[in-house]
GUTIVEX-427683 format. One record per atom (N, C-alpha, C, O): x negated, z, y. Coordinates in steps of 0.2 Angstrom, whole numbers, padded with zeros to 4 digits, always signed. Example, Ala and Ser with C-alpha at 12.3 -4.5 7.8 and 13.67 -1.06 7.14 Angstrom:
<atoms>
-0066+0039-0028-0062+0039-0022-0066+0039-0016-0071+0042-0017-0064+0035-0011-0068+0036-0005-0064+0039+0000-0067+0040+0006
</atoms>
This chain:
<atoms>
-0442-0540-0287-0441-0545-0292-0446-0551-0292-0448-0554-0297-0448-0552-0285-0451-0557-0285-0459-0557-0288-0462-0561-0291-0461-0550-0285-0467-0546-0287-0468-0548-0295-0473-0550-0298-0462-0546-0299-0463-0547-0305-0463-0554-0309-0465-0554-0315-0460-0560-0304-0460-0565-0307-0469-0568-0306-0472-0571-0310-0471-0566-0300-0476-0568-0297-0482-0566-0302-0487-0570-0303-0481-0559-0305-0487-0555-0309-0486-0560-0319-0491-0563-0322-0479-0560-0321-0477-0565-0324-0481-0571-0326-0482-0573-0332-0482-0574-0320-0482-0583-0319-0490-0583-0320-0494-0587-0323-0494-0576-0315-0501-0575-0318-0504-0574-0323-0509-0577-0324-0502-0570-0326-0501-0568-0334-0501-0574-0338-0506-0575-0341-0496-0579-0339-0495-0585-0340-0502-0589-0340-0505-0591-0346-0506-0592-0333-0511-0596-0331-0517-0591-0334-0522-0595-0336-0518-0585-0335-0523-0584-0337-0524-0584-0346-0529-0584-0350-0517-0582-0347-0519-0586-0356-0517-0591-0357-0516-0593-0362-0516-0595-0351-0518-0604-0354-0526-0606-0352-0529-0611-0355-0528-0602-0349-0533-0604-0346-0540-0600-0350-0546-0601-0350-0535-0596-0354-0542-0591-0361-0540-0597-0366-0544-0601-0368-0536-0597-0368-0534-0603-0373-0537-0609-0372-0540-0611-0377-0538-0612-0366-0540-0619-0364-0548-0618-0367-0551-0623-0369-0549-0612-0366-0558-0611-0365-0559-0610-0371-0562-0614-0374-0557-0607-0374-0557-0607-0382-0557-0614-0386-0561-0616-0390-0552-0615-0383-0552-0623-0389-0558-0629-0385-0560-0635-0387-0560-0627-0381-0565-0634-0379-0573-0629-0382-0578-0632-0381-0570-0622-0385-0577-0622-0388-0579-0623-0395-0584-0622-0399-0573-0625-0395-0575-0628-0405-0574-0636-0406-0571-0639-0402-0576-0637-0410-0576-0646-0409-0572-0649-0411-0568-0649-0415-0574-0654-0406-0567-0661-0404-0566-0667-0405-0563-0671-0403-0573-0666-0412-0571-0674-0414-0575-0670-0423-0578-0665-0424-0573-0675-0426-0575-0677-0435-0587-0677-0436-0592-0681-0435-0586-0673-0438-0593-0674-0438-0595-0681-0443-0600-0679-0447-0593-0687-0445-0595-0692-0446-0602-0693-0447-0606-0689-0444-0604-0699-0451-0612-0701-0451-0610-0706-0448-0604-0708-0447-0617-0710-0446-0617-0718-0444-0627-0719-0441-0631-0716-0438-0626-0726-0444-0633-0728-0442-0632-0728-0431-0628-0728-0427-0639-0727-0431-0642-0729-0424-0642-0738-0423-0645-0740-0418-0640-0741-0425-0641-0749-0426-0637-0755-0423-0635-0760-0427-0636-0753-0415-0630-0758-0411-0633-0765-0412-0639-0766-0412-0626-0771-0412-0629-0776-0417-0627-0780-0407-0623-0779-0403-0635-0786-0407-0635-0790-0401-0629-0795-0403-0625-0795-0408-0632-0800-0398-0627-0808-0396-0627-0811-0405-0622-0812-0408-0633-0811-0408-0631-0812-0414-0631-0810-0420-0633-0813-0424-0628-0805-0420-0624-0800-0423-0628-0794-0428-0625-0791-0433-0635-0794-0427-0641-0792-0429-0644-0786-0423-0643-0785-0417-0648-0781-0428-0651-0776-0422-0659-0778-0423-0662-0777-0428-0663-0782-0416-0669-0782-0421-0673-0777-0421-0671-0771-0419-0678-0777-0423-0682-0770-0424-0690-0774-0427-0691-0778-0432-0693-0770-0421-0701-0774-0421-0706-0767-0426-0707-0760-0426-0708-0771-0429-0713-0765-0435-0721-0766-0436-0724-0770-0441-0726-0763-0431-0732-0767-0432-0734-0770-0439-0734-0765-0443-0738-0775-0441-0738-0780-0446-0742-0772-0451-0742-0771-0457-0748-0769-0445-0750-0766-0451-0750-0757-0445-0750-0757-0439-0749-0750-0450-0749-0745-0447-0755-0743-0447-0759-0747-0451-0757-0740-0444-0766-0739-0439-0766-0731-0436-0761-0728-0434-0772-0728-0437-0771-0723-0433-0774-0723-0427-0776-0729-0425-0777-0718-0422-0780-0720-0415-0785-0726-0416-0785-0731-0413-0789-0723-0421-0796-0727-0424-0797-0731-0427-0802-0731-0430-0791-0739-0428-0791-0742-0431-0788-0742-0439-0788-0747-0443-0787-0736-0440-0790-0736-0449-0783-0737-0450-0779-0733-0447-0781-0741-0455-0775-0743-0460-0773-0734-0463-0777-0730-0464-0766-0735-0462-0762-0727-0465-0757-0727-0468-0755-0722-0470-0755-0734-0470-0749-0735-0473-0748-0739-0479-0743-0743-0480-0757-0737-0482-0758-0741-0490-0761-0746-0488-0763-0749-0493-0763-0749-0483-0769-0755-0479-0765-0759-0477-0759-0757-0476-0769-0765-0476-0766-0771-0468-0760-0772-0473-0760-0772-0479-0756-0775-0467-0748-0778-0471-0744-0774-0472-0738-0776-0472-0745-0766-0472-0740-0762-0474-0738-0759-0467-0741-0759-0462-0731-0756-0469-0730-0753-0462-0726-0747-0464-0727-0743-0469-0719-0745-0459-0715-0741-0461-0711-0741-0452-0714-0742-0447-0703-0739-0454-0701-0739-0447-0695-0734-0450-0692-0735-0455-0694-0729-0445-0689-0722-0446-0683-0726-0442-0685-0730-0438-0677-0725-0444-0672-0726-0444-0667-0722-0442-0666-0718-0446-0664-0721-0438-0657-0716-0437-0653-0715-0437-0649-0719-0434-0651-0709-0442-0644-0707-0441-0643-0704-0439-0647-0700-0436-0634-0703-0437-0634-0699-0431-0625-0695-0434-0620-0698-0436-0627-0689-0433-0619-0683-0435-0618-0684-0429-0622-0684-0425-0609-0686-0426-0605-0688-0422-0602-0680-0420-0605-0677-0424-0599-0677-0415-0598-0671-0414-0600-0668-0407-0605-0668-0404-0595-0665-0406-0596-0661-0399-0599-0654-0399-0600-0651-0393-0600-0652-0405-0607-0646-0406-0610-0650-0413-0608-0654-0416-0618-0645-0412-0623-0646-0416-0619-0645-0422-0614-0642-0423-0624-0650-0426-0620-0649-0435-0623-0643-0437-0629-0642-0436-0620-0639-0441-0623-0634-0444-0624-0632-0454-0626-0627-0457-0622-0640-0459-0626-0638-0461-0630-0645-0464-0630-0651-0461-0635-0643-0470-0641-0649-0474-0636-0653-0475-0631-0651-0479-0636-0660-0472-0632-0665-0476-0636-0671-0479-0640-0674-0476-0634-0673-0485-0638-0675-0489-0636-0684-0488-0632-0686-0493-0637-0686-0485-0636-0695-0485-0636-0699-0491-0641-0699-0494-0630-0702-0492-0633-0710-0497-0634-0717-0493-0631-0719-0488-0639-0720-0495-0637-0723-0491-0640-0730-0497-0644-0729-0502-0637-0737-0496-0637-0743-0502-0641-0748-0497-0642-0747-0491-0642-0753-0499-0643-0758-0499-0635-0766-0499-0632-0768-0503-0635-0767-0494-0628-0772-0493-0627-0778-0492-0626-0781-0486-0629-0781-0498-0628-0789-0499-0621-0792-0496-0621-0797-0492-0616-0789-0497-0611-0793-0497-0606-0793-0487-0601-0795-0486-0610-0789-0484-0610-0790-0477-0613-0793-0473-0611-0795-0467-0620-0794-0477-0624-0800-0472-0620-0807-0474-0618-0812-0469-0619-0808-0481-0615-0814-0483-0608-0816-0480-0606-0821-0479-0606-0812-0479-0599-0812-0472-0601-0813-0467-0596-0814-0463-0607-0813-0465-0611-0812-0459-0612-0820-0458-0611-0824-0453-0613-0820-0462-0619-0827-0463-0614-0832-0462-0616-0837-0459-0608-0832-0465-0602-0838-0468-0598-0838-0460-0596-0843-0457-0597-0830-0457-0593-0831-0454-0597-0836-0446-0593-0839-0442-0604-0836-0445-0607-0836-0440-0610-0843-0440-0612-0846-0435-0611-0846-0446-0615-0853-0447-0611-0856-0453-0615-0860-0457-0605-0855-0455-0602-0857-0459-0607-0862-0466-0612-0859-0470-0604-0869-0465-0611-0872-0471-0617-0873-0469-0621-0877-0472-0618-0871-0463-0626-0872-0460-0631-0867-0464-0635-0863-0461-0630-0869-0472-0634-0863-0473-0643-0861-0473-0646-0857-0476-0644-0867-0468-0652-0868-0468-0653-0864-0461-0659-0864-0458-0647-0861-0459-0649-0856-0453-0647-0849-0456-0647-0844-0451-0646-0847-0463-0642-0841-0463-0650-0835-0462-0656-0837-0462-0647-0830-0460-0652-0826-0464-0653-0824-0468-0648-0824-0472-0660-0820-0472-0662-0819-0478-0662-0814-0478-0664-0810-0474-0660-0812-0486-0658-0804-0487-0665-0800-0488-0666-0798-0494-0669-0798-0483-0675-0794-0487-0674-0791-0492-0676-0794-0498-0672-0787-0492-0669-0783-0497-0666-0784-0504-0664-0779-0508-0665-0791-0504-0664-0794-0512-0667-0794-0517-0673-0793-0516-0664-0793-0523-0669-0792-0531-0674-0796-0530-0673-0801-0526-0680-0795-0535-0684-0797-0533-0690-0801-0530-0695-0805-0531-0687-0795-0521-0692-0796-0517-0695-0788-0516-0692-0783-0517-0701-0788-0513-0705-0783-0512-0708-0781-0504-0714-0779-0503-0705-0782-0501-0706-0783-0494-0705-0776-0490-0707-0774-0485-0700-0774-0495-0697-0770-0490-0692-0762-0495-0687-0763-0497-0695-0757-0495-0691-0749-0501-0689-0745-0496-0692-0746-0490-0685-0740-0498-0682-0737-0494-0678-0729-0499-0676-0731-0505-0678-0723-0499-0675-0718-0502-0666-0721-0504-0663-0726-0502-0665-0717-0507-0660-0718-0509-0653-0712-0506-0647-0712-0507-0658-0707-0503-0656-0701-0500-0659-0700-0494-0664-0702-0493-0656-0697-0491-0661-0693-0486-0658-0689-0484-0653-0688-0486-0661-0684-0480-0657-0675-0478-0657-0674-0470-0662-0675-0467-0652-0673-0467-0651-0673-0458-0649-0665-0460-0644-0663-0463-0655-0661-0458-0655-0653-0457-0648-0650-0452-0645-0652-0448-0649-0644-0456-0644-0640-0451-0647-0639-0445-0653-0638-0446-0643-0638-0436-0646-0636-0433-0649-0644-0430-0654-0644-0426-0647-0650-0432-0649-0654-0430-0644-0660-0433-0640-0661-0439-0645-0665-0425-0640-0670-0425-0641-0676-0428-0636-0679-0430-0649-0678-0428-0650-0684-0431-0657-0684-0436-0662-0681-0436-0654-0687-0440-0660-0688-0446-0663-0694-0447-0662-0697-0443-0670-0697-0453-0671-0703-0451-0672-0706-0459-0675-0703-0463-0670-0710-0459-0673-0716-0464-0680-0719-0462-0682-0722-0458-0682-0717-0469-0689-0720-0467-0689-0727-0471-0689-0726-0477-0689-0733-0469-0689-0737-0473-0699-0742-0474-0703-0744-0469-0699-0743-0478-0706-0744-0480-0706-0751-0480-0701-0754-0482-0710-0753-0479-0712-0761-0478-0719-0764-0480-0724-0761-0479-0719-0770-0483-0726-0774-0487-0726-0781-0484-0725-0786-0488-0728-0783-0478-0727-0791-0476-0732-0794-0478-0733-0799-0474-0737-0793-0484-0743-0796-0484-0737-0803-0489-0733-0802-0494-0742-0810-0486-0738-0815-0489-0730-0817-0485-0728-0823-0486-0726-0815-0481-0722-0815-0478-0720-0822-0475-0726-0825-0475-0717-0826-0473-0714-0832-0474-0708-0830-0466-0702-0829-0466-0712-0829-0460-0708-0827-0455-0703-0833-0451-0698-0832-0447-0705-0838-0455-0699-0844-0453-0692-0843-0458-0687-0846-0458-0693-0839-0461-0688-0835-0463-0685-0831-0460-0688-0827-0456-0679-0833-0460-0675-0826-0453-0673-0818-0457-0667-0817-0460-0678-0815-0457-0677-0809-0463-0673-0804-0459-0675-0802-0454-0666-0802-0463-0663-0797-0459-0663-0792-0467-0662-0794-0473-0663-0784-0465-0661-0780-0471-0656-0777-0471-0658-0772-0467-0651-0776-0472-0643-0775-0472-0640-0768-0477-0639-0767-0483-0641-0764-0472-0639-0756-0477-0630-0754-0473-0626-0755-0468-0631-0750-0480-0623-0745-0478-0624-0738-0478-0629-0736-0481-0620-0734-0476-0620-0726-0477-0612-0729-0483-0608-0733-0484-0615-0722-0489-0612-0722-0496-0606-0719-0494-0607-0718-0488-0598-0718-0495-0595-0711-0497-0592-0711-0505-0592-0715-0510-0591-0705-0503-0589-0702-0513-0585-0695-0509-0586-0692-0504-0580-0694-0515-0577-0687-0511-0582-0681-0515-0583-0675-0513-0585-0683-0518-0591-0676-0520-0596-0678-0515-0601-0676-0518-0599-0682-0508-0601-0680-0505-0600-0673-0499-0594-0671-0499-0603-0670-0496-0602-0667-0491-0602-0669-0484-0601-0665-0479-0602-0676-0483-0601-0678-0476-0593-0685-0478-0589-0686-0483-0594-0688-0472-0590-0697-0472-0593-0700-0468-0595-0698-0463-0593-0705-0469-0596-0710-0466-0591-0713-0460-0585-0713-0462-0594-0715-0454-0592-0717-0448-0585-0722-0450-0586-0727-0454-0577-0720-0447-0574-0726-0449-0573-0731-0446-0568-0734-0447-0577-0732-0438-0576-0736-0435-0579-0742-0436-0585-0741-0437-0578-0749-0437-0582-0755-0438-0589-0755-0435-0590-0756-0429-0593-0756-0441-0601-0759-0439-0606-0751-0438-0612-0752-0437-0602-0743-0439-0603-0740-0438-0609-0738-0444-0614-0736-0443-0606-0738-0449-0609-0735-0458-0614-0742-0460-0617-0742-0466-0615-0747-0457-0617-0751-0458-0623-0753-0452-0623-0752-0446-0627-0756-0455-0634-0759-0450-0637-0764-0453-0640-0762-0458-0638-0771-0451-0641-0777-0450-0644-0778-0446-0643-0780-0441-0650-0777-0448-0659-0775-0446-0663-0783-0446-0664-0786-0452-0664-0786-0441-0668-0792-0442-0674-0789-0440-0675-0786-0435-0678-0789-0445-0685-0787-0445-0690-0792-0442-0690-0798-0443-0695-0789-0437-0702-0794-0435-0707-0788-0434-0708-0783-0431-0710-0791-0439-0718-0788-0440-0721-0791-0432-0721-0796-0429-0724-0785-0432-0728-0789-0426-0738-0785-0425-0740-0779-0426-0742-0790-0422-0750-0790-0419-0750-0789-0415-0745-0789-0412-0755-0789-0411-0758-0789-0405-0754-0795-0401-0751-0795-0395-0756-0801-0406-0755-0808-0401-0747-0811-0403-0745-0816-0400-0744-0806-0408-0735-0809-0409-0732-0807-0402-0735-0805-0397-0725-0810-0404-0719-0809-0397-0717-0817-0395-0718-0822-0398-0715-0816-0387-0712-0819-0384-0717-0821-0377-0719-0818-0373-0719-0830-0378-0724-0831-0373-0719-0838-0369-0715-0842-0371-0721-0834-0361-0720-0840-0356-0723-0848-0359-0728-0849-0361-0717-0851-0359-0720-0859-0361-0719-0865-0354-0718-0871-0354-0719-0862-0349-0717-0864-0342-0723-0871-0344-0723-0877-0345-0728-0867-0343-0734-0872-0344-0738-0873-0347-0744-0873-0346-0734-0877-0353-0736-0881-0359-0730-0886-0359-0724-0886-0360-0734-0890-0359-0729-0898-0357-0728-0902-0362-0734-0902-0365-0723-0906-0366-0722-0910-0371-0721-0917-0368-0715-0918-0365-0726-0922-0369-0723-0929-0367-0724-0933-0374-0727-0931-0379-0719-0940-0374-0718-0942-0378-0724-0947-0378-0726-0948-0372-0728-0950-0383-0733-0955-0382-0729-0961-0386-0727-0961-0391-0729-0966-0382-0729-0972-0382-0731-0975-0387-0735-0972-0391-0730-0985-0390-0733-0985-0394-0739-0990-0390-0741-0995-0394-0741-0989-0385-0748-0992-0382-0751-0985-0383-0757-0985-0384-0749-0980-0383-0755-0974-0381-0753-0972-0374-0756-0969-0370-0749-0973-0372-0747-0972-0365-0742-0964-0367-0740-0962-0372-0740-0961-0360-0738-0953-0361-0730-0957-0356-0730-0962-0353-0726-0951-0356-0720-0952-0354-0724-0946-0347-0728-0942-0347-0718-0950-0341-0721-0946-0334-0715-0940-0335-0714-0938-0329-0711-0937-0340-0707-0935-0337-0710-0930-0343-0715-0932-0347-0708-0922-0344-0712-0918-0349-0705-0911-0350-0702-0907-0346-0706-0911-0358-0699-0906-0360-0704-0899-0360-0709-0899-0363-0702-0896-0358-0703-0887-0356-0699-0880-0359-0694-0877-0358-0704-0880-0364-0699-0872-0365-0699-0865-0362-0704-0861-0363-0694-0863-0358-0696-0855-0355-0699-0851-0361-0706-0851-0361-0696-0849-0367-0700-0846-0372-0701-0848-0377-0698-0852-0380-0707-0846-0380-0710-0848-0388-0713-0842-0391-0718-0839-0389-0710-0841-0396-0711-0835-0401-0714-0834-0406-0711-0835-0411-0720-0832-0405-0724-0833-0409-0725-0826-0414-0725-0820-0412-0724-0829-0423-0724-0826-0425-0729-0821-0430-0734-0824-0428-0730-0817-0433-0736-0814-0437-0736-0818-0444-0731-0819-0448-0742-0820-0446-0745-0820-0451-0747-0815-0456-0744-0814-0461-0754-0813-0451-0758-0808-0454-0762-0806-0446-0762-0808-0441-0765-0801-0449-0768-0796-0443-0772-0800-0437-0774-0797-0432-0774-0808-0437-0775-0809-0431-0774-0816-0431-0779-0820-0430-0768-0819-0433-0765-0826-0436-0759-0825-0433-0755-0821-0435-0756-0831-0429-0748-0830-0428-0748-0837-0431-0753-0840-0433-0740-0839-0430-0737-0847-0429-0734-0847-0423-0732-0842-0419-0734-0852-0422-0728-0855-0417-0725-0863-0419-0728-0866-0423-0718-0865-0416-0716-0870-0418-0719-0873-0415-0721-0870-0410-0720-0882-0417-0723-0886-0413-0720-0889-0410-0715-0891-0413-0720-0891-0402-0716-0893-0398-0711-0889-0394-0713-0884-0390-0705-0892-0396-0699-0890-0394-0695-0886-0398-0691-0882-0397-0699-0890-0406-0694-0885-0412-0695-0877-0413-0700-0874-0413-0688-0873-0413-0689-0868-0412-0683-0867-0420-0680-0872-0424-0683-0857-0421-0680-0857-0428-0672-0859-0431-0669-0857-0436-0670-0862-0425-0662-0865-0425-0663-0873-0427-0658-0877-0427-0670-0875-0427-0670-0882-0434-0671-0882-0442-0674-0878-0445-0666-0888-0444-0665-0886-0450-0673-0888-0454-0673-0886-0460-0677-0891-0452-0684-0892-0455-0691-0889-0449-0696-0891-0447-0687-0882-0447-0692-0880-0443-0700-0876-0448-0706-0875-0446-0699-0876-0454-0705-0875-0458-0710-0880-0458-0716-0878-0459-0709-0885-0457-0714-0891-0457-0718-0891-0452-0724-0894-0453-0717-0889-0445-0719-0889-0438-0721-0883-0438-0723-0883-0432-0723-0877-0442-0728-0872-0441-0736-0872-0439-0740-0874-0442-0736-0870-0432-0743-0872-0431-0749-0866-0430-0750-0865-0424-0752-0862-0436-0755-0858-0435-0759-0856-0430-0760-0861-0427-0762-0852-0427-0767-0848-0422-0769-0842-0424-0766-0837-0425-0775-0842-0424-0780-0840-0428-0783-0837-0423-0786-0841-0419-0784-0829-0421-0790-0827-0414-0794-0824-0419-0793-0822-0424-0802-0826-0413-0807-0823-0414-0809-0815-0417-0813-0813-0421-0804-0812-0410-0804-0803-0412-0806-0803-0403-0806-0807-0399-0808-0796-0403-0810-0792-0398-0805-0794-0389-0799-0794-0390-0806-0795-0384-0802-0797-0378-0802-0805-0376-0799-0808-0372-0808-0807-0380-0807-0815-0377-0810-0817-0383-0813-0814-0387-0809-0825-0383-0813-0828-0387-0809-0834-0389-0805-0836-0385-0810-0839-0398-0807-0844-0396-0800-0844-0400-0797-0838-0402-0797-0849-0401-0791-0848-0405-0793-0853-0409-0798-0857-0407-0788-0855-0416-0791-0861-0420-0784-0861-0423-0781-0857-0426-0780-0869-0419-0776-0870-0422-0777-0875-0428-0781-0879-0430-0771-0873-0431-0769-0879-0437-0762-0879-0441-0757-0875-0439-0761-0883-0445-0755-0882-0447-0755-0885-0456-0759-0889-0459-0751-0881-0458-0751-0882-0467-0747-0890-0469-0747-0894-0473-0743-0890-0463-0741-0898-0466-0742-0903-0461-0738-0908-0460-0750-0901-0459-0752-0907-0454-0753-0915-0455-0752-0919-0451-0754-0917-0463-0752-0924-0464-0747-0927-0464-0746-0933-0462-0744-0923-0465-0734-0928-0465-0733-0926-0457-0730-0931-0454-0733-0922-0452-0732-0923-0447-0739-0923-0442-0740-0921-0436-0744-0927-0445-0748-0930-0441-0752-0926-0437-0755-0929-0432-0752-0920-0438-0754-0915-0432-0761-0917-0432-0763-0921-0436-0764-0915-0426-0772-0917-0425-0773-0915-0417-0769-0916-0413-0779-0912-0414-0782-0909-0409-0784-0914-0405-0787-0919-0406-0783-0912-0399-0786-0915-0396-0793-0918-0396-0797-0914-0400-0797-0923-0395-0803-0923-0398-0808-0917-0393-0805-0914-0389-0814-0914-0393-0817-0910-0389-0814-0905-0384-0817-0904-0379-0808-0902-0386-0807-0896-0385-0806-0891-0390-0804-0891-0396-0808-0884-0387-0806-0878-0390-0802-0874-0386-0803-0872-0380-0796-0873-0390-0793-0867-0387-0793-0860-0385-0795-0857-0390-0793-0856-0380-0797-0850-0379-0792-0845-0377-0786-0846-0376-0794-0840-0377-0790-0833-0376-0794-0828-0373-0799-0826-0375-0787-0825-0368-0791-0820-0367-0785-0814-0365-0779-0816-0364-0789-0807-0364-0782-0801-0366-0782-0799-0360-0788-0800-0359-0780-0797-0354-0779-0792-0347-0775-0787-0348-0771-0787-0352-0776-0783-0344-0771-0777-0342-0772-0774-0336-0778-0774-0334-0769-0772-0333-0767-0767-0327-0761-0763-0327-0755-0764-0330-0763-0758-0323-0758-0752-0323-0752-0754-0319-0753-0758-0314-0745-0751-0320-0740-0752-0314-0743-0748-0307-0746-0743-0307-0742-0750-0304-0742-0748-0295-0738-0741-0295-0740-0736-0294-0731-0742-0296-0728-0738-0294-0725-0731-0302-0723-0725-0302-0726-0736-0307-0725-0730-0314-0733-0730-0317-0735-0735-0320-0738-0726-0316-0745-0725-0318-0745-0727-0325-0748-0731-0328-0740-0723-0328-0740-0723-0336-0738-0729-0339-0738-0729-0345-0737-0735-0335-0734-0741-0339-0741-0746-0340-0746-0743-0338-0742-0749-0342-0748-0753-0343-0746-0761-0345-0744-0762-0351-0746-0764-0341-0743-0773-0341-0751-0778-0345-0756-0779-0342-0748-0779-0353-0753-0782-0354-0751-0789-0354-0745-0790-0354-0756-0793-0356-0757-0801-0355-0763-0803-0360-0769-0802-0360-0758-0808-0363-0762-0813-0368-0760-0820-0366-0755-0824-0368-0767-0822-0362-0767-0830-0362-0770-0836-0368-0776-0835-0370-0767-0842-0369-0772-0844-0374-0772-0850-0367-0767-0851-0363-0777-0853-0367-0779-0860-0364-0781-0864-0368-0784-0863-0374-0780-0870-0364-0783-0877-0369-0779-0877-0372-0782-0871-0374-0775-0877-0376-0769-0882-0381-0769-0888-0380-0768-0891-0374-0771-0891-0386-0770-0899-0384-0770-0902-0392-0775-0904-0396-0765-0903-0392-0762-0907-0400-0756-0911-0397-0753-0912-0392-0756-0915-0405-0753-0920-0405-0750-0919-0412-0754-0917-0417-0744-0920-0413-0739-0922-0419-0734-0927-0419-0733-0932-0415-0731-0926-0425-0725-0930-0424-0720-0929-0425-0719-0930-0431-0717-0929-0423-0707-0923-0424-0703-0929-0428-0702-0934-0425-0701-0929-0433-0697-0933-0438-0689-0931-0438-0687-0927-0441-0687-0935-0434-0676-0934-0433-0674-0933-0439-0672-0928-0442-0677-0941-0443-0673-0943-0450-0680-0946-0452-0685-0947-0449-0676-0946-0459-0681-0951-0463-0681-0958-0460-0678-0963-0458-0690-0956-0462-0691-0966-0458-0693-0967-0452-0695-0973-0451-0692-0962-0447-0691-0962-0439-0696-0955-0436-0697-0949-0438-0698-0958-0432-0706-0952-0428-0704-0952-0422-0699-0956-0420-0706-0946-0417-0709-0948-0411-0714-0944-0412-0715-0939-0415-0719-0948-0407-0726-0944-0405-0725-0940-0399-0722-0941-0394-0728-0935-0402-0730-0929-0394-0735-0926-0393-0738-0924-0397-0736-0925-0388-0745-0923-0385-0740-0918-0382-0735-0919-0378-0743-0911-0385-0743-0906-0383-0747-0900-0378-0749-0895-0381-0748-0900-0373-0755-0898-0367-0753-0895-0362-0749-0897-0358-0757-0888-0360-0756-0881-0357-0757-0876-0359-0759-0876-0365-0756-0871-0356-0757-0862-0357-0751-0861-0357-0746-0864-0355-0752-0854-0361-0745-0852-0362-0747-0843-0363-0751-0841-0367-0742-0841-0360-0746-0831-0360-0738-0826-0360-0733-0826-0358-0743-0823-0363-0739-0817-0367-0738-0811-0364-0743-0807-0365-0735-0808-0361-0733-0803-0357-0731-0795-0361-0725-0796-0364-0733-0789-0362-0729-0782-0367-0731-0778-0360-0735-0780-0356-0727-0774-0359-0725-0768-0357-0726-0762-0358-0721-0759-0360-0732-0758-0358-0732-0748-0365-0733-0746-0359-0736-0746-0354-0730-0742-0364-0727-0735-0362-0734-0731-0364-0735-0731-0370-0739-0728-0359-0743-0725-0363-0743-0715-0364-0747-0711-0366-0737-0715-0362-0736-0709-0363-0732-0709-0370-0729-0703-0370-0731-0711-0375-0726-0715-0381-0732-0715-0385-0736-0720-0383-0734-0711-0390-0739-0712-0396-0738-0717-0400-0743-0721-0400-0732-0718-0404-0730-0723-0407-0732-0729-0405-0731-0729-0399-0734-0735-0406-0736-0741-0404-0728-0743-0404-0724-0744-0399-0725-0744-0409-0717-0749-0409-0715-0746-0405-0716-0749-0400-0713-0741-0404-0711-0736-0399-0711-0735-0390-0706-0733-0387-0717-0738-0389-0721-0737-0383-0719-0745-0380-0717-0746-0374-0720-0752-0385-0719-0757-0381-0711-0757-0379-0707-0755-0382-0710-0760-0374-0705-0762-0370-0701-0766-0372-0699-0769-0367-0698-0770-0377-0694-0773-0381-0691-0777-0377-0686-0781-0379
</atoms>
């Protein structure tokens, strides 16, 4: 008898155990769509798009300078490969950046972001379909881009949705933020990004002419794209969380090649009094070296030297302070040089 309960009881584990295996080989979740587009601290995914697409050899590819294009990802959710053509809608979504915008800067709306992708503007198209193949898990939105004229003191973000309809053949992600992506766009050159400001000093000038011994520092300043060899930076201290940080743009302008000079100025240099040092020139130059220990990474460096301006930073109306602004400031990227892609390859 016991013989019998024994052969019973195995009997029993081995078709739970063919059952078990059976069902963990068919799929254990909803094949779902959803953007690739996790949103940071402020509640944006950014995504860097060089200002212009280029092949090995310099030459424009993507309708000349200014234009660009960046693939985007979707992604079918699932515990096996999707197996068929799924055809994406995908819109344009005003009215989530604007929830965006109310819930995070309330009536500060000289901080909102800007809807690229608003009627008439041209900055930025995109399909209105796209197709994620069978036999594959992720598809891509190509979205097309035009920065020529671009206004980067502008916080341009482009705000899409995945569609549904019950006459689609998929659903879109029903988890929050999942069918949805808020893309803060930055065009980027050679000389855009994020530069060390350790070592450029802000002192206040006196009204003898005299300097403050004491000097305001900023770890970064962000310099943004113009055109193919023009960034801005704010002047001073002002960065893009001031409500009149437009006024304080102060162009740079490089020569070309690995060194050479820089030629600043600024569009609203009379009302903020901007002006150069007298007999200096600002200058630049490009370095690289390889990592030591990853051969393939390549650490580059864009230093400018000689900064030496003077403006006026205005609180309120009616009221100035003078500042002499003086030092280098260098720019540091990270590529991957095994990564063809340039957006791709830098180190974010």
């Amino acid at each position: 008898m016991k013989r019998i309960y024994t052969l019973a009881t195995l009997a029993a584990v081995v078709l739970m155990a063919t059952s078990c295996n059976k069902e963990w080989e068919g799929e254990q979740y909803e094949h779902y769509i959803s953007f690739s587009a996790p949103l940071d601290e402020k509640g944006v995914m950014n995504v860097y798009v060089p200002y212009s697409r280029t092949d090995g050899n310099d030459n424009y590819t993507a309708g000349g300078e200014g234009r660009s294009n960046y693939d985007l990802p979707l992604i079918v959710s699932g515990s096996l490969t999707n197996q068929q053509n799924i055809t994406v809608h995908v819109a344009h979504d005003p009215d989530t950046l604007d929830i965006m915008n109310e819930a995070r800067y309330a009536t500060r709306t000289d901080l909102y972001y800007q809807d690229m992708g608003a009627d008439g503007l041209s900055y930025v198209s995109f399909p209105e379909t796209m197709q994620i193949k069978a036999g594959e898990d992720v598809g891509l939105l190509e979205l097309s881009f035009d920065f020529r004229n671009i206004d980067m003191s502008d916080k341009w973000v482009l705000p899409l949705q995945i569609m549904d309809d019950d006459s689609y053949d998929y659903q879109s992600h029903p988890r929050k933020n999942y069918a949805k992506a808020l893309l803060r766009i930055f065009p980027f050159n050679d000389y855009s990004g994020d530069y060390s400001g350790t070592l450029l000093t802000n002192k206040v000038v006196m009204n003898d002419g005299s300097e403050t011994a004491e000097s305001i520092t900023k770890s970064t300043i962000r310099a943004y794209v113009v055109d193919e060899h023009t960034v801005f930076f704010y002047a001073g201290i002002v960065d893009e969380d001031y409500t009149d940080r437009k006024k304080y743009k102060i162009m740079a302008t490089f020569s070309g090649d690995n060194n050479g000079t820089v030629t600043l100025s600024c569009e609203n240099a009379d009302e903020i009094e901007f002006e150069m040092a007298e007999g200096v020139t600002p200058s630049y130059r490009i370095l690289s070296s390889m990592d030591e220990t990853r051969p393939y990474l390549e650490h580059r460096y864009v230093i400018i030297n000689n900064i030496n301006y003077y403006f006026n930073y205005i609180p309120i109306e009616g009221s100035k302070i003078r500042y002499h602004v003086n030092g280098s400031m260098t720019l540091g990227r990270d590529i991957n040089t095994q990564i063809p892609d340039e957006d791709q390859a830098i180190e974010w």
